[in-house]
Every structure is written in structure tokens, then in C-alpha cells.
C-alpha positions, 0 to 999 in steps of 0.5 A: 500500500501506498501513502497516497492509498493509505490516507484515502484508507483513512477516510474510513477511520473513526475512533471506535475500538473495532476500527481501531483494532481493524486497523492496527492488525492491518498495519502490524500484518504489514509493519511497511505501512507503520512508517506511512502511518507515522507519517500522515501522522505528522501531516500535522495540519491535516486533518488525517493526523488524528486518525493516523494517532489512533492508528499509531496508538492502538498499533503500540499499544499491541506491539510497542517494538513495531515503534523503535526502527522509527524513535529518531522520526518520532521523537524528532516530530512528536513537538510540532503536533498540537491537534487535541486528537492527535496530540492525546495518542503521541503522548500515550505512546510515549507513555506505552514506551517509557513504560517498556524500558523502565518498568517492564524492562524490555531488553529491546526497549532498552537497547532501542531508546537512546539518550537522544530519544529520552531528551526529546521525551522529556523536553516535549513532555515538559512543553505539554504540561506547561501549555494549555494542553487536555487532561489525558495529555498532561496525565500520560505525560506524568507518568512518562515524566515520573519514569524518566525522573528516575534516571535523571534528578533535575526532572522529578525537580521541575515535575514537581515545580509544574505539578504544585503550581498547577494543582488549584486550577486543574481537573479532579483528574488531573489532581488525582495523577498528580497526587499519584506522581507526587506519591511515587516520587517520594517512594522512589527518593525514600529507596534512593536514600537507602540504597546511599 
């Protein structure tokens, strides 16, 4: 399939499970097609974007290594998309992939995830949350956050500064995440202390 035929493809795109699912099995069937989806993904004025989100997202959701041969693509362009529903699915896909590398620990996430990647992570995910962005974004990215905050300090710091000056004017939702962050954060610093 073609790009120009994937993105007529798309027209047929709703954000239904089953249509989801449809299409992520298509595209796991044939991995040649997860670059084009990539791509249209990237088509960030496009109204296409958004489709190709849950496409990307359910594809990752289901099989989060068919992202790695494309970490410098994704990383590189994941900061220009800002359409509500396209955004939603790039940050949990970022969420879906820190969580393979620091939690599940996945010997080929960690061989795939570079230094590079995890900077651009953790830069765009910072510009999520100090922008004007929707809860699910800004949730996903804090746990995204957390995880990278364990390897490198200063992000727990800043995630911490960002989450208090928030918290007054943010959802029930959002307060909930946070306080599940801020809880996490101490966790993980009391077992630091220890280990010193």
C-alpha cells in the first residue's frame, strides 16, 4: 500500500475500538505501512493526523517494538503536533514506551531508546504540561515524566515545580495523577536514600 492509498484508507477511520483494532492488525500484518502511518501522522495540519494517532496508538499499544526502527522520526516530530486528537495518542505512546524500558524492562526497549530519544521525551513532555494542553495529555505525560525522573534528578525537580503550581486550577483528574506522581516520587527518593 501506498501513502497516497493509505490516507484515502483513512477516510474510513473513526475512533471506535473495532476500527481501531481493524486497523492496527492491518498495519502490524504489514509493519511497511507503520512508517506511512507515522507519517500522515505528522501531516500535522491535516486533518488525517488524528486518525493516523489512533492508528499509531492502538498499533503500540499491541506491539510497542513495531515503534523503535522509527524513535529518531518520532521523537524528532512528536513537538510540532498540537491537534487535541492527535496530540492525546503521541503522548500515550510515549507513555506505552517509557513504560517498556523502565518498568517492564524490555531488553529491546532498552537497547532501542537512546539518550537522544529520552531528551526529546522529556523536553516535549515538559512543553505539554506547561501549555494549555487536555487532561489525558498532561496525565500520560506524568507518568512518562515520573519514569524518566528516575534516571535523571533535575526532572522529578521541575515535575514537581509544574505539578504544585498547577494543582488549584486543574481537573479532579488531573489532581488525582498528580497526587499519584507526587506519591511515587517520594517512594522512589525514600529507596534512593537507602540504597546511599
Amino acid at each position: 500500500m501506498t501513502l497516497n492509498e493509505l490516507y484515502k484508507e483513512l477516510n474510513y477511520v473513526n475512533h471506535s475500538r473495532e476500527k481501531r483494532a481493524y486497523y492496527a492488525t492491518m498495519v502490524r500484518n504489514d509493519p511497511a505501512l507503520f512508517p506511512l502511518v507515522l507519517e500522515i501522522l505528522f501531516l500535522v495540519d491535516d486533518s488525517a493526523s488524528n486518525k493516523a494517532g489512533w492508528i499509531a496508538e492502538f498499533t503500540c499499544k499491541q506491539d510497542i517494538a513495531m515503534l523503535y526502527p522509527h524513535l529518531d522520526m518520532f521523537t524528532h516530530n512528536m513537538p510540532m503536533v498540537y491537534q487535541d486528537s492527535a496530540l492525546r495518542p503521541v503522548a500515550k505512546i510515549c507513555e506505552y514506551l517509557i513504560l517498556e524500558y523502565y518498568k517492564i524492562k524490555k531488553p529491546l526497549a532498552r537497547k532501542s531508546l537512546k539518550p537522544h530519544h529520552k531528551k526529546r521525551i522529556v523536553e516535549a513532555g515538559f512543553d505539554w504540561l506547561i501549555t494549555d494542553q487536555k487532561v489525558a495529555v498532561k496525565a500520560y505525560t506524568l507518568t512518562t515524566l515520573f519514569w524518566l525522573g528516575t534516571e535523571t534528578d533535575w526532572v522529578h525537580q521541575e515535575l514537581k515545580k509544574i505539578m504544585e503550581q498547577d494543582y488549584a486550577n486543574q481537573s479532579a483528574a488531573y489532581k488525582a495523577r498528580c497526587k499519584h506522581t507526587f506519591k511515587a516520587i517520594e517512594i522512589f527518593n525514600r529507596q534512593k536514600m537507602k540504597i546511599i
